[in-house]
C-alpha positions as CSV (number, residue, x, y, z in Angstrom):
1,X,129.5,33.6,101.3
2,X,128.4,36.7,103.2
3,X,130.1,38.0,106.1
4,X,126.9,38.7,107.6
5,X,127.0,35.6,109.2
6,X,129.2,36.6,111.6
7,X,127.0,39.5,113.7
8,X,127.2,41.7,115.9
9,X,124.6,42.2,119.0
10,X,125.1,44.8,121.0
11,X,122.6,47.0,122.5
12,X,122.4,50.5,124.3
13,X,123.1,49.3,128.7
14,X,121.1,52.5,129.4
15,X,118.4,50.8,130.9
16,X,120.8,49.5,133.4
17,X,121.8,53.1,134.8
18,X,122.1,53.1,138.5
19,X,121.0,49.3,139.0
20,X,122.7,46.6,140.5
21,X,123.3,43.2,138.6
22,X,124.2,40.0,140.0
23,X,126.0,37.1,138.2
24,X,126.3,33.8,139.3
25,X,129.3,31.8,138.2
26,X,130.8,34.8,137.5
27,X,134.6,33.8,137.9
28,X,134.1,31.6,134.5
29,X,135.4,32.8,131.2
30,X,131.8,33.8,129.9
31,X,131.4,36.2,133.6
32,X,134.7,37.7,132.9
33,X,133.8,39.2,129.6
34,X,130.7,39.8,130.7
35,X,132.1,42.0,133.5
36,X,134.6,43.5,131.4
37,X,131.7,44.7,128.9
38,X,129.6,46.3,131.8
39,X,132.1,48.0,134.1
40,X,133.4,49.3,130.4
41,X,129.7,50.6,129.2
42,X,126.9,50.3,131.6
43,X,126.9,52.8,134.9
44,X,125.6,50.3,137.2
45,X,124.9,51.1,140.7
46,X,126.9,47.5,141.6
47,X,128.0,44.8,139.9
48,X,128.0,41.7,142.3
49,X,130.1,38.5,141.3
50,X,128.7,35.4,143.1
51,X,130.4,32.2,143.0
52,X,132.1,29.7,145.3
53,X,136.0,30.0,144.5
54,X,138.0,32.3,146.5
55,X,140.9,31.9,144.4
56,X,139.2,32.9,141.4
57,X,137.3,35.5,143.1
58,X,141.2,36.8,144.4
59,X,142.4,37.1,140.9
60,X,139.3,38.4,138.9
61,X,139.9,41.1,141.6
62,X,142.9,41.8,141.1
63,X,142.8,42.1,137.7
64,X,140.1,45.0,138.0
65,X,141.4,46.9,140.3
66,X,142.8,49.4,137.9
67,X,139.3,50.0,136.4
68,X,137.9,53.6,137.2
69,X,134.7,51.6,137.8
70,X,136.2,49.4,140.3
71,X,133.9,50.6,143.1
72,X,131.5,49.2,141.6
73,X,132.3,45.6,141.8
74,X,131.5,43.1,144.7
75,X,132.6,39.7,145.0
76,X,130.1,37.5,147.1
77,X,131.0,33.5,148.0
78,X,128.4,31.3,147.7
79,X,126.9,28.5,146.0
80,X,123.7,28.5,144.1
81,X,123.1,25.3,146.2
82,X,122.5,27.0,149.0
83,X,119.2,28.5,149.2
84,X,120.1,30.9,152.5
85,X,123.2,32.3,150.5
86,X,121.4,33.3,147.7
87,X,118.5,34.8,149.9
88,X,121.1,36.9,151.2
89,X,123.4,37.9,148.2
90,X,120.1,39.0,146.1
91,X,119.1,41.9,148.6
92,X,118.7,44.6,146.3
93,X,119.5,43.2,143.2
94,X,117.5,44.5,139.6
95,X,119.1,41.7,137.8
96,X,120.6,38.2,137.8
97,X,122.9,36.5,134.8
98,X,122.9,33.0,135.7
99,X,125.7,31.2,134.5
100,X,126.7,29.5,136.9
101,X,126.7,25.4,135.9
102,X,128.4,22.2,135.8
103,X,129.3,21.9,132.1
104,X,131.7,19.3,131.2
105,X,129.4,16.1,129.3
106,X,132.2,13.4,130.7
107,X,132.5,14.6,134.2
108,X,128.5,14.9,134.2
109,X,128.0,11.4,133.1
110,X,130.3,10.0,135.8
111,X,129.0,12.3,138.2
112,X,125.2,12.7,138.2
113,X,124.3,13.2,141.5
114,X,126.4,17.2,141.9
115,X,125.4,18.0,138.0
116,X,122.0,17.5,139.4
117,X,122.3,19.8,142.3
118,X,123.8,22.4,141.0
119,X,122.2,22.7,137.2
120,X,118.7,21.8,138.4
121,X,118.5,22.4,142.1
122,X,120.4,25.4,142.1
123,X,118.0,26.9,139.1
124,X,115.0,26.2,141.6
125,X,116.9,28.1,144.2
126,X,118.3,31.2,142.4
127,X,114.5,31.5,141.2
128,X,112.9,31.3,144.3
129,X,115.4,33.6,146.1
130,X,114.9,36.0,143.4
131,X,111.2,36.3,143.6
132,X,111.8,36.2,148.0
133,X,114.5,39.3,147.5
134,X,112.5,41.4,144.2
135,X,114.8,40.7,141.4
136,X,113.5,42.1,138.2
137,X,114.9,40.3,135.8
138,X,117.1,36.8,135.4
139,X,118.3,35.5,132.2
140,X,119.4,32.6,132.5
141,X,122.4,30.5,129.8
142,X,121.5,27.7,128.7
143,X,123.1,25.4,126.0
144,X,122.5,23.7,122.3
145,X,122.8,20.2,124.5
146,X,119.6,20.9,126.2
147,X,117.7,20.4,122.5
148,X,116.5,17.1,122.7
149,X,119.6,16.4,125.6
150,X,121.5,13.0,124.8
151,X,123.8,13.6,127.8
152,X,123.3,14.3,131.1
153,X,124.5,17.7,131.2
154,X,121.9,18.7,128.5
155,X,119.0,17.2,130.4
156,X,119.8,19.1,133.3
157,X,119.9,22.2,131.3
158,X,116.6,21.6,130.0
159,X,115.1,21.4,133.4
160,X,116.5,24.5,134.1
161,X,115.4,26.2,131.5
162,X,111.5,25.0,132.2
163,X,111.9,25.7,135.8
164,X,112.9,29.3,134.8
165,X,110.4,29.6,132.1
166,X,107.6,28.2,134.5
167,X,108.8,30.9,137.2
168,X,107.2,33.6,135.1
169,X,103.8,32.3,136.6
170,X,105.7,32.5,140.4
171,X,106.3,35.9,140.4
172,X,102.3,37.3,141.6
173,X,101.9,41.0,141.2
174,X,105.3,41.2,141.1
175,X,107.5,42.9,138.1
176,X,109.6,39.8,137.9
177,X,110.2,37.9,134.3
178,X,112.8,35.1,133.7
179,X,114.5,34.3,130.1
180,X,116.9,31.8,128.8
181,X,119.6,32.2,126.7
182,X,120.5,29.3,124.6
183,X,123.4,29.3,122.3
184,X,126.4,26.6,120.7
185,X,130.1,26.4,121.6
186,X,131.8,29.2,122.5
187,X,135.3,29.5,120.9
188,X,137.9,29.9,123.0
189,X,136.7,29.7,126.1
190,X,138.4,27.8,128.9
191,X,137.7,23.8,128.3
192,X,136.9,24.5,124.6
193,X,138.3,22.6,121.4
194,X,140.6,25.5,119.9
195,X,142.9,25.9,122.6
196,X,143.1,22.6,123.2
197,X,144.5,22.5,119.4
198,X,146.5,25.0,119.6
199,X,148.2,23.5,122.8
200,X,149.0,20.3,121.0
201,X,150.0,22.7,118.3
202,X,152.8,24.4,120.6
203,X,154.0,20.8,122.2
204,X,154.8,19.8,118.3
205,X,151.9,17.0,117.7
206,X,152.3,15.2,114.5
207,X,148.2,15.0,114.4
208,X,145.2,16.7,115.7
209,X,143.1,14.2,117.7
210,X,138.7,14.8,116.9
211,X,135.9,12.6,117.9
212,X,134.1,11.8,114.6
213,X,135.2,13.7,111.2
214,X,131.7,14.1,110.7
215,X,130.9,16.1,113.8
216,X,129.2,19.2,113.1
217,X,129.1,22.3,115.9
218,X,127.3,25.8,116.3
219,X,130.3,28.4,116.8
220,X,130.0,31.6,118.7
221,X,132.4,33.9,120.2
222,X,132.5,34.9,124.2
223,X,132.2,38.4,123.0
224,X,129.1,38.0,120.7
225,X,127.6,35.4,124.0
226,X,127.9,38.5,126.0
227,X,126.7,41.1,124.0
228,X,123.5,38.1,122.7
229,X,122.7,38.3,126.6
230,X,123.1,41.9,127.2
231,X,120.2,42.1,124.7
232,X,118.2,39.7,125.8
233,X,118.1,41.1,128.7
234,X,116.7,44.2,127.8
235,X,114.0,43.2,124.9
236,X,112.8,40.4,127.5
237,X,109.6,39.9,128.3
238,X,109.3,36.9,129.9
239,X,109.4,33.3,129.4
240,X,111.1,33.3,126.1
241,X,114.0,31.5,124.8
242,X,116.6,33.3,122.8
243,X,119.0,31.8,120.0
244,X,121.0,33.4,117.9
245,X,121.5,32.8,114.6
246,X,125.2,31.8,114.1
247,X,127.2,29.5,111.9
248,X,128.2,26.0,111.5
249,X,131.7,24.3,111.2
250,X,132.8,20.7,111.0
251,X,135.2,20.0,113.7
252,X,137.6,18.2,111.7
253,X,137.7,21.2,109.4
254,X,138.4,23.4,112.2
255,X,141.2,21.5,113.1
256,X,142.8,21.4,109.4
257,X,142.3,25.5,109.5
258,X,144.8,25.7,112.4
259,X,147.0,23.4,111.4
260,X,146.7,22.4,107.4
261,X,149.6,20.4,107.2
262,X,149.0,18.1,110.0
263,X,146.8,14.8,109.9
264,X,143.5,14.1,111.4
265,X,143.3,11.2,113.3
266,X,139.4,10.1,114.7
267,X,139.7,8.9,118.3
268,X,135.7,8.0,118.9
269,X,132.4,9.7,120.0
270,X,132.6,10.2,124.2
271,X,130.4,9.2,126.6
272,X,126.7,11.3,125.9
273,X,128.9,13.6,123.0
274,X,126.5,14.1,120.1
275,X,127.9,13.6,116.5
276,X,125.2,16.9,115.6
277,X,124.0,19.8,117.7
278,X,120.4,21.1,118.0
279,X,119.0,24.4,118.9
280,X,115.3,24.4,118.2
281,X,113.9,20.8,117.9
282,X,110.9,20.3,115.4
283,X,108.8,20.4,118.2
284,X,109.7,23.8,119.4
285,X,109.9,25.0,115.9
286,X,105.9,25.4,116.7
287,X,106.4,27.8,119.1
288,X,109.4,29.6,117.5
289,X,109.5,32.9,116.1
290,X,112.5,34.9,114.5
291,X,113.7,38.0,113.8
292,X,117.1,39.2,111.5
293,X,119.3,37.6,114.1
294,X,117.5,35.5,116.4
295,X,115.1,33.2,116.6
296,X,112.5,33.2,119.6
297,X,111.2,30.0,121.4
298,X,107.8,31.1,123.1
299,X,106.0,29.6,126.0
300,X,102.9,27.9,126.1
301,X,101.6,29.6,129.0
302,X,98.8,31.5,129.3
303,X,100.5,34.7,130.7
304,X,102.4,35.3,127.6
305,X,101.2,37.0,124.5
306,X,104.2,37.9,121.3
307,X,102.3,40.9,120.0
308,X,105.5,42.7,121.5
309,X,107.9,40.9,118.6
310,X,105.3,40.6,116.2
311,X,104.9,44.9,115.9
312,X,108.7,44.5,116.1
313,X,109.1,42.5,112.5
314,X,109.0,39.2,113.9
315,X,107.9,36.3,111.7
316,X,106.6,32.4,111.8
317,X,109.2,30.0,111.5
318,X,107.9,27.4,108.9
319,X,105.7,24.5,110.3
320,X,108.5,21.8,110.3
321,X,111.2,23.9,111.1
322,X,114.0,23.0,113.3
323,X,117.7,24.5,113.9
324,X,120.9,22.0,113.7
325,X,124.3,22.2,113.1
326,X,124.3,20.0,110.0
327,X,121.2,21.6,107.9
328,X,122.4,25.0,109.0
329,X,122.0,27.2,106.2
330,X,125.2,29.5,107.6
331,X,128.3,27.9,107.4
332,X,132.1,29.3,108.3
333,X,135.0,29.1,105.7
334,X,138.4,28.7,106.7
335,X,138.9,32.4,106.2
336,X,135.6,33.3,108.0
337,X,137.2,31.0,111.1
338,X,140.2,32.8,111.4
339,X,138.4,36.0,111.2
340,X,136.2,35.1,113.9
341,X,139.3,33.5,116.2
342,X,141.3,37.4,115.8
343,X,137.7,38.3,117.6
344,X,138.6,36.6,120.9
């Protein structure tokens, strides 16, 4: 199996010389790394981290303070929920990351009413605020749950991502374009399966616990998520939705690669949890396009042409094309796993 499966997608931050960026949620594992990477490579102007824990806020601080670009960085409180806040954190800002989001499927299902205001009303805010203050640019994460969305969580997500596709149309004479960013689970990252494995690993579990032995899962890591983004957010042109091509594992095989000797025991599906994961539904596969490492969901607006991708060796995906986790053609070995788990 080729190692090609596991890529790379990095990009040259030049065009973000002397800018300032904004990203909301940006205490969360994904804005970490993300602000890691750009105090590292890109020579912004300021990097501004907006979210609505001090505490977190304290000790991402703290924990940059030795970096020679530390001047750089602003930390801003604030809720995407509040419309005001936004208006006045975006003042001068090129470009938004949005990542800010209620994620956890259980918590969303018993709690509908703040998944709502924060994935879908605080999308309509961040956009309007953005166009109000002259933002640029927003790309915005999404997730493989929003794909024909079982759960709550998903559904929300896929509102957002049509209120930030349809904000292309808001912007006027504006230069203002919005993108989403769509990818599967992200290994490693706080809340996510392989820590909580290896944690019941440590504390000397006689068995690993999964949902459904058949469950099937995209896997990426935080590093390629950031670097996917980064990328995005310079080839965007508005309205599209990015997905990278990236592999497939069975859960239950993930779990016997940390731990071959211990025994798998099924505990049931939860509440909204899919038994498969979907990226591009058949229906989308219409307006899909891909290139070597990423396929391209385009709008059906009138504003948006893909001559742009098309002189860049972009092709048609196949009429009755769709992307899941269990008819992916790119799937991780054990070896492949633990290569990608000595990335994080």
């Amino acid at each position: 199996m080729s190692k090609t499966i596991i890529r790379s997608f990095e990009s040259d931050l030049g065009f973000l010389d002397d800018a300032t960026l904004l990203i909301t949620g940006g205490t969360g594992s994904f804005g970490k790394m993300l602000t890691q990477t750009l105090l590292d490579t890109a020579k912004l102007r300021r990097l501004i981290i907006f979210s609505r824990d001090e505490l977190k806020q304290y000790e991402m601080e703290q924990s940059f303070s030795n970096h020679p670009n530390f001047r750089s960085l602003r930390f801003f409180i604030g809720d995407v929920r509040d419309r005001n806040r936004l208006d006045m954190a975006l003042r001068g800002v090129d470009y938004v990351i949005h990542a800010a989001a209620l994620k956890h499927v259980p918590i969303a299902e018993y709690n509908p009413f703040e998944c709502i205001k924060t994935n879908i009303f605080g999308a309509q805010n961040l956009a309007e605020a953005s166009i109000n203050c002259g933002v640029k640019k927003i790309i915005a994460l999404s997730t493989d749950k929003a794909a024909s969305p079982l759960n709550l969580y998903g559904a929300s997500k896929l509102a957002s991502d049509k209120i930030f596709v349809a904000a292309n149309s808001l912007g006027g004479s504006q230069d203002f374009s919005c993108s989403v960013v769509r990818y599967g689970n992200v290994l490693g990252s706080r809340g996510s399966v392989v820590p909580f494995f290896k944690k019941l690993i440590a504390e000397g579990t006689d068995h690993l616990p999964v949902t459904d032995v058949r469950m099937t899962r995209f896997w990426i890591t935080l590093r390629q998520g950031v670097d996917f983004v980064l990328s995005n957010l310079k080839m965007m042109q508005g309205g599209e939705i990015y997905i990278p091509k990236i592999p497939s594992m069975k859960v239950s095989e993930m779990a016997k690669s940390l731990a071959p000797d211990l025994a798998i025991r099924e505990i049931g599906i939860r509440p909204g949890e899919k038994l498969h994961e979907q990226m591009i539904t058949r229906d989308d596969g219409r307006q899909t396009i891909a290139l070597e490492d990423r396929y391209i969901i385009t709008p059906q607006f009138s504003f948006w042409t893909d001559d742009y991708y098309m002189d860049h060796d972009a092709t048609r995906v196949p009429e009755d094309f769709d992307y899941s986790s269990d008819t992916n053609a790119e799937w991780l070995d054990d070896k492949q796993f633990l290569e990608m788990l000595k990335m994080i």
